[in-house]
Every structure is written in C-alpha cells, then in structure tokens.
N, C-alpha and C positions, 0 to 999 in steps of 0.2 A: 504494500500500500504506500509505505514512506518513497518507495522508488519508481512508483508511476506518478505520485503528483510530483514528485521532484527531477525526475530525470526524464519519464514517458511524456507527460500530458502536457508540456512546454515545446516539447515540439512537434506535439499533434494541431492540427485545426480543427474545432466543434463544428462540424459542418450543419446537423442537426440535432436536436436536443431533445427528449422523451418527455412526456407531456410530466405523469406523478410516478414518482419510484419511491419502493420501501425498503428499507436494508435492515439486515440481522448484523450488526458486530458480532465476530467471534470472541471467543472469552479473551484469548489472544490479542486481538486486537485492544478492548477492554483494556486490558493488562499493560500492555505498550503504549497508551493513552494513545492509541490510533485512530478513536472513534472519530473527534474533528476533522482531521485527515481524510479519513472513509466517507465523511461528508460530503466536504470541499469536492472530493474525486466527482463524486454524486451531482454534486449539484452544479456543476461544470459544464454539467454533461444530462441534465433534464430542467425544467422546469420549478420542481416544486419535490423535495424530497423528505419521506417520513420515516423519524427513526423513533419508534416505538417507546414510550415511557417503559413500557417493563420490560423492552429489550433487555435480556439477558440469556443465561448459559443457557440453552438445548437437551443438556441433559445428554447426548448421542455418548460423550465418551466414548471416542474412537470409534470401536465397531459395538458397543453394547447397545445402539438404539437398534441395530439390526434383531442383538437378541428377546431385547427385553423394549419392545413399543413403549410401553407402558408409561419407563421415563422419559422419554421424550413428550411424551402425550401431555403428563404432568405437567414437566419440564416449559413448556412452550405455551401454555394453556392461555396465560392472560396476554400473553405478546400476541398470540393469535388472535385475538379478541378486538386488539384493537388495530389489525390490518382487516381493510373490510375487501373481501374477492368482490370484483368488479372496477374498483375503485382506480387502483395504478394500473399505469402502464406495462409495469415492471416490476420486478422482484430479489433483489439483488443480497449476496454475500460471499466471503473472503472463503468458506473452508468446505468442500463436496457433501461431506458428511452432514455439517450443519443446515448448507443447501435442503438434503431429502428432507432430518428432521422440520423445517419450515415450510418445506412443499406441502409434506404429511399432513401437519397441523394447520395450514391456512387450505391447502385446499389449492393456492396459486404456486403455479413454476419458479422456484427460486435457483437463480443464476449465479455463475461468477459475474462479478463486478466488472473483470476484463470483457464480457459483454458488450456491457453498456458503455465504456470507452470505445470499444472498435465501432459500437453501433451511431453513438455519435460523430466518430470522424471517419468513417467508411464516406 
C-alpha cells in the first residue's frame, strides 16, 4: 500500500474514477497505521469512499475461515451491516483471504485494491 501511493500512483494518470467504493483494512494494515494511506489510494481513484466504522479483523486467520465459517460470520457481522449491497460501485481490500471473508458476509465481490488503481488508469 505504502509503495503504490508513493512510488505506483504518481506516475499513473486517473483517467477515470469509480463512482462509491468500500474497503476492508486488513489487521495488517491496521497495524502499520496504513488505513489513511488505503484511503488516499481509494479515493484517488473513485468518487466517494466508505470505510466502515467497525471495520475491523475478519476473523479468517489465515486459512481457519475456510474451516471454521462461523468466525468469520461473527467476525464480520457489524462491518457487514453497514456496507449496504447495491450501494458501491466496488469493493475493495489488501489480503485474498480477507477479500472471500467480506465477499461471504456482505454478499458483494470484494477485490484487490490493485483493481481499482489499474481500473482507474487503464
């Protein structure tokens, strides 16, 4: 993330911009205080970007959402709640795994974030 807004997206052009996108921070990111960052990328590169008051952890733990749904289901429950499906454009986040978990639970296609950069300067 720190080396697409700093090194990537400076010498891209936004050619066009996505109308609303929501994004999941990974814990990771979280952690690295990346979230502003994860934004900026965001919001660069769409309209109007929502990051979830209760965004937080997923619950996935590597590959345990695969075994055990149930955290993740928990895990995700009020951040789902307040992405409404229909609403965005897009769906975006930094880790594959946390991707399905937020697919799962909202219901919308959540993407890598490198998406949404090449989609806007494609």
């Amino acid at each position: 993330i720190a080396f697409v807004q700093a090194e990537l997206l400076p010498r891209l052009t936004v050619k066009q911009r996505l109308g609303s996108v929501a994004l999941h921070p990974v814990c990771s990111v979280v952690r690295l205080n990346l979230t502003p960052t994860f934004e900026a990328i965001a919001r660069a590169c769409s309209h109007e970007v929502l990051v979830p008051l209760h965004a937080g952890c997923c619950g996935f733990a590597g590959d345990q959402g695969f075994v055990f749904p149930e955290l993740t289901a928990s895990a995700t429950r009020r951040e789902a709640a307040e992405v409404e499906p229909g609403r965005h454009h897009g769906h975006f986040s930094s880790s594959r795994t946390c991707e399905i978990a937020m697919t799962r639970a909202t219901g919308c296609l959540y993407r890598s974030y490198i998406y949404l950069v090449e989609h806007a300067t494609r």
